[in-house]
N, C-alpha and C positions, 0 to 999 in steps of 0.2 A: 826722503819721500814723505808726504804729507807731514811736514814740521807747520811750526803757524805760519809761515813766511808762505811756504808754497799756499797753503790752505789758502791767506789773505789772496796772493795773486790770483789764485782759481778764480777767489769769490768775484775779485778786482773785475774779469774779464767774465763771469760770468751776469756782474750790473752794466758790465757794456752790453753785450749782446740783447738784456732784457730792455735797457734804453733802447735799442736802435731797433727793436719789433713794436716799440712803444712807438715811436717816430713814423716806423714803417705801417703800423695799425695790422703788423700781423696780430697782435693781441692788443686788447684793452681791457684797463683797469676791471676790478667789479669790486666794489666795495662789498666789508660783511663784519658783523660787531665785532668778529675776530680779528679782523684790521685794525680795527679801530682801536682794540683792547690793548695790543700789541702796539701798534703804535701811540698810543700812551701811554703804556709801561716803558718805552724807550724815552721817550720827553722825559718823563720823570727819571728813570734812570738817571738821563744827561743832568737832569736842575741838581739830581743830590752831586754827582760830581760836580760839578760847577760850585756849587757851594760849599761842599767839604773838602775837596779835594781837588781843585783847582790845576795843578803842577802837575796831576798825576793822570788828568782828561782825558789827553789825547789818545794816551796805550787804552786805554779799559773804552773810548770809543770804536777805535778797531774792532774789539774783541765782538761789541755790541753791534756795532752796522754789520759785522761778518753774519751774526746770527740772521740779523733782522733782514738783511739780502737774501741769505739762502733761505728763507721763509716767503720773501714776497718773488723770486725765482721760482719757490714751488708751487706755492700758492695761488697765482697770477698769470705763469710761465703756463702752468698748464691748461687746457682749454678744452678738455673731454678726457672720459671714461680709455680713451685709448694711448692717451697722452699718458696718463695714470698711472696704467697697466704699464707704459714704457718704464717709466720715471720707478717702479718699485722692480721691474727686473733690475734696475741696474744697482738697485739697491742691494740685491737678493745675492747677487752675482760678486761685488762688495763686501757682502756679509762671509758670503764660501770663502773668498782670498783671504780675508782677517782671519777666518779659522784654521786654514789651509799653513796659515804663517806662524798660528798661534801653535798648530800640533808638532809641525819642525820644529820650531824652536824647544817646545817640549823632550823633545826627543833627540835633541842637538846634546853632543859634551858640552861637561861645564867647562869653562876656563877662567881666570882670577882677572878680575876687574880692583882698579883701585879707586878709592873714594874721594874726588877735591870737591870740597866746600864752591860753590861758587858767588855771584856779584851780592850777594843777599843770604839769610840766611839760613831761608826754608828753599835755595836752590841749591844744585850740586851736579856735577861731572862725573860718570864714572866711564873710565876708558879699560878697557882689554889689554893687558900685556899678553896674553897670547898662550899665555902657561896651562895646562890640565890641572883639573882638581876636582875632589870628591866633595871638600868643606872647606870652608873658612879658612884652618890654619894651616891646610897646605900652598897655601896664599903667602902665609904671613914668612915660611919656610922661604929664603932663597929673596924675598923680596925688597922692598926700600924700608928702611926702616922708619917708624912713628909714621906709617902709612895704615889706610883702615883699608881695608879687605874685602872683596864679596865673591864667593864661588856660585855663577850663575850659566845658567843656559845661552849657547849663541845661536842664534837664529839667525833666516834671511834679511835681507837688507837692513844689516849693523840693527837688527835687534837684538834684545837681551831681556833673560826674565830678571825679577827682583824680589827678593825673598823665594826664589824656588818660581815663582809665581807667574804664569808667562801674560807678556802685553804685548802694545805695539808701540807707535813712535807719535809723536806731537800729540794732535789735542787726543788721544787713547792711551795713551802712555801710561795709563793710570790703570791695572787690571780690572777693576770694578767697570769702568769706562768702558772697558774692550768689551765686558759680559755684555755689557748692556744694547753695548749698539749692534752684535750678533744677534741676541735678543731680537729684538724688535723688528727682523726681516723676516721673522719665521712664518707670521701669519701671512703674510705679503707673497712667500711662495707657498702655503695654500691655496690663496685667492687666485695666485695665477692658474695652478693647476685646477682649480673648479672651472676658473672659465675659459679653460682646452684642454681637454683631459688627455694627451697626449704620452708618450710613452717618456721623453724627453723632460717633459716638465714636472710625472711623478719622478724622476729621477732627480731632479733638483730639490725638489719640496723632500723627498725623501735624505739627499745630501745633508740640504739644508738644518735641519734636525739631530740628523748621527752627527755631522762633523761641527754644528756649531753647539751641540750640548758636551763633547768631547771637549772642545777647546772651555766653553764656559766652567766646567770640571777642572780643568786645566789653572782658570786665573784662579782658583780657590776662593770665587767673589761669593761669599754670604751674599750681600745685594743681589747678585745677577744670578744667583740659586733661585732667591723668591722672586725676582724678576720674570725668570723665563716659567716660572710654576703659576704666575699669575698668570702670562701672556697663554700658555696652552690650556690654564684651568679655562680663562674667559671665551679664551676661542671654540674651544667641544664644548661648552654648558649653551652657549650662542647658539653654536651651528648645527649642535645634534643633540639639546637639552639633557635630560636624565643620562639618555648612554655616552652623553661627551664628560659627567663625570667619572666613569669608569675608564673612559677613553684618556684623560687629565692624569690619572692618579698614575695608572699602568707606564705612562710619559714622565713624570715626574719620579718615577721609584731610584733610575740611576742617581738622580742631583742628589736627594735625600741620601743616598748609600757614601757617594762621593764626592758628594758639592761641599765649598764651604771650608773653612779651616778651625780647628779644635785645637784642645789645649791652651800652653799658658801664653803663645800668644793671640789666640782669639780673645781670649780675657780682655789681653792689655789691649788690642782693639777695641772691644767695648768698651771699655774705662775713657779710653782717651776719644773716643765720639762722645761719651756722655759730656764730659769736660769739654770740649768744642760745643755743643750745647747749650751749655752754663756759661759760654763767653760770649754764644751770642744773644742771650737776654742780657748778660751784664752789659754788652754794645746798646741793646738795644734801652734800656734803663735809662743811660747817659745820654741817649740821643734817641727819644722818644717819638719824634717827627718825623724824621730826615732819616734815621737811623745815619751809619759814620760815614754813608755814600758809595754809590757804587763803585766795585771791584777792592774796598777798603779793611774787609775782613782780615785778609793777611798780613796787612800792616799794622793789625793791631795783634793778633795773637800769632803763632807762629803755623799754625796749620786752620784748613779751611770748615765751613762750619760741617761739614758730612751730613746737610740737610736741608733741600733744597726752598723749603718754606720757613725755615728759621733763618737762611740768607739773606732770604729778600727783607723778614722783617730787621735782622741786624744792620743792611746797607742800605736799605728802605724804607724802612719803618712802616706804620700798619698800610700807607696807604700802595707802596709796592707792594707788600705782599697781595694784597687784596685785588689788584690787578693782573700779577702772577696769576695765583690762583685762578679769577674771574678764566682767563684765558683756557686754565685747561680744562675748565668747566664747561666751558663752552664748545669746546672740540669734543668731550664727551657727549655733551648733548645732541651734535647734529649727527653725531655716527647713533646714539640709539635711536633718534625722530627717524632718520633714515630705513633704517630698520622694520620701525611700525609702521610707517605710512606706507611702505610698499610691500606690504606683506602680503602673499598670494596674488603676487601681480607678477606670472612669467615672464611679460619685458622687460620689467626693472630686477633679473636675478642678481645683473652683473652690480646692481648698487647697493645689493643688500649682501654679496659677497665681499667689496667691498668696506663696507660700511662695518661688515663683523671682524672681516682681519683688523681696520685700524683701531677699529675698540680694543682689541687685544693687542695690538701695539701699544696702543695708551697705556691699556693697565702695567705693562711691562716698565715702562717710561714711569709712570705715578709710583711705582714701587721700590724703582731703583731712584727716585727723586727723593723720595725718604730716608736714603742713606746716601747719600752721593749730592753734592755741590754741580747741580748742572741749570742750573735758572738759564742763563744766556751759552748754555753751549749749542752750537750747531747743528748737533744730531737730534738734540732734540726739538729746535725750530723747523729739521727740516720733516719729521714728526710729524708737528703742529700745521705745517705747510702741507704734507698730502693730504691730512683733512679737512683744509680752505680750499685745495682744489677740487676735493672729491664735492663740497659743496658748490663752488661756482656750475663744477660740469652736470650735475643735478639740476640746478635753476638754469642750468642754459635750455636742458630739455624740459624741464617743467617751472617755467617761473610762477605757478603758483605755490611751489614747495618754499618755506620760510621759516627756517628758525631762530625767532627770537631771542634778544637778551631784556627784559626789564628790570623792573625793582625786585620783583619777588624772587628774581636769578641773584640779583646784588645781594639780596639779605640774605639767601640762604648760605651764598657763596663765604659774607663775610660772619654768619653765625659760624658756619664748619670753620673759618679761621680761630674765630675766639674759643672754639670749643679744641681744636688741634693746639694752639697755645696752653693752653688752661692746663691740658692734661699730662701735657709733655713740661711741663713747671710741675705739677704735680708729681708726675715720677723721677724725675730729679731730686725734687728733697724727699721723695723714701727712702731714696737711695744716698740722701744726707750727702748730695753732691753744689 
């Protein structure tokens, strides 16, 4: 359940149904710089594969149309504030299940999984023979021999944690992954319950929170710690100024207590992000322009770069990053214009309710993109997609509202890349890496 094949088929049927409401004129297009951004960052995407990496096109275009579909699905698909409000319950309702699976599995016996290498060399199988075990080497007791070992948690539908650590399956398979996309639905059932304060939906937004900061605790994701501490700090300082810091800190004291992972192998975690770091300016060095093309990282170093703006500049060199970026610059902007232009305007509450939760989705997103390889993943296009819709469904009811991109967005977009470059080389050789 949800591996990349199902995922692809979703998306598969879900570009059919948006052709054939295309066709039908139940919706039509609405262009927005955001479109535009996005689908130029995918053009360029395809040239550097094309040009670097020819042989290896086809998979890493999958990967990219899956994104850029569930983007113009949300982005396009939806056509008001109520469409919206649908598209983030379901999200909300998503986020509970992944935490709901994450805490079983927590809470499941270990049993001994054995390790095979698979077609590559940074892939691998690990299967269940079905044994109890506390550690590692009641594994290794009774088993195949010159076999490698892992005592993990099993969970609902053929999950399993790794290193302790609980996940889920296909593109969240990754803990950090899992925190992140829990994350990001928390403001979303806020928003719902501000705009029907019903006994049912504080019941969700309240779930919401216990049961996806338990599971986030749970993947021991340092990222998804300061992810969701970012996404509740933006949401109360937004929504309820001075007392949403208090309200922020008093929410964030469990992560702090028990988020995250310490010791020597936190260390080796840092060490070896910093070292992914340092490969991808050395990618990027050698291939200054183009960078070594999209989805190409792994086949030059053996793990991915753990940062989603040094990605782009290693597979893309500066002028995908700068289009990256530009993008989620842009989705930040229209959620805070939003914000200002309808302030103290009672009929527009539900777009400036709106408008705060996805900025604290955002920041959630921007936080765990600084330690996490997510440029073209889906969760977070589809992100980037609520708040292209939340913007069409705003100029449907007021097409004088408009937010711009010009030069002075460009410059500033690409001074904060040179200046996020600059600093992140810089502490790399303090650190004589």
């Amino acid at each position: 359940m949800f591996t990349p094949l199902t995922i692809q088929a979703a998306v598969a049927l879900v570009a059919f149904g948006f052709l054939l409401d295309l066709k039908l004129k139940a919706i039509r297009l609405r262009g927005s710089p955001l479109l535009v951004l996005l689908l130029t960052f995918f053009v360029w995407n395809t040239i550097t594969g094309i040009v670097k990496a020819p042989e290896q096109l086809s998979q890493y275009l999958v990967l990219t149309l899956t994104a850029l579909i569930a983007f113009l699905a949300v982005s396009e698909g939806l056509q008001s504030l109520r469409g919206l409000g649908i598209a983030a319950g379901v999200l909300v309702l998503f986020s509970l299940a992944l935490s709901v699976v994450g805490i079983e599995q927590w809470l499941a016996p270990k049993t001994c999984y054995s390790h095979t290498p698979g077609s590559h060399g940074h892939d691998a199988l690990e299967v269940s023979d079905g044994r109890s075990c506390e550690r590692p080497m009641d594994c290794v007791d009774g088993g195949v021999p010159n076999t490698e070992y892992y005592c993990e948690h099993t969970g609902l539908m053929e999950t399993h944690s790794i290193g302790g650590r609980v996940r889920y399956r296909g593109v969240l398979e990754d803990p950090n992954e899992l925190a992140w996309a829990i994350n990001i639905a928390m403001p979303l059932a806020f928003a719902l319950y501000e705009r029907r304060r019903t006994g049912k939906r504080l019941l969700i937004a309240i779930a919401t929170v216990l049961l996806g900061g338990a599971c986030v605790i749970m993947t021991q994701s340092r990222s998804g710690q300061l992810g969701i501490m970012a996404t509740l700090g933006v949401y109360f300082v937004r929504r309820f100024r001075w007392r949403g810091v208090a309200v922020g800190a008093v929410a964030a004291i469990p992560l702090l207590l028990l988020g995250g992972r310490s010791g020597e192998g936190a260390e080796s975690s840092s060490e070896e992000r910093l070292n992914c770091w340092n490969e991808a300016f050395s990618m990027w060095r050698e291939n200054p322009i183009m960078g070594v093309g999209g989805g190409q990282f792994t086949e030059h170093y053996y793990l991915t770069a753990h940062n989603s703006l040094l990605l782009a500049l290693a597979e893309l060199g500066p002028i995908g990053l700068l289009l990256w970026s530009a993008a989620i610059y842009y989705t930040i902007k229209i959620t805070v214009q939003a914000q200002r232009h309808y302030v103290g305007r009672p009929e527009a509450a539900s777009v400036r309710s709106w408008s705060t939760a996805l900025l604290a989705s955002l920041a959630g997103s921007v936080m765990s993109a600084l330690f996490l390889s997510v440029m073209v993943h889906a969760v977070l296009w589809i992100n980037l997609g609520l708040v292209g819709a939340l913007y069409a469904a705003i100029r449907i009811h007021d097409p004088t509202f408009r937010v711009r991109f010009g030069w002075k967005d460009l410059g500033f977009v690409a001074a904060f890349d040179f200046l996020f470059v600059f600093a992140v080389a810089m502490y790399l050789r303090l650190k004589g890496i």
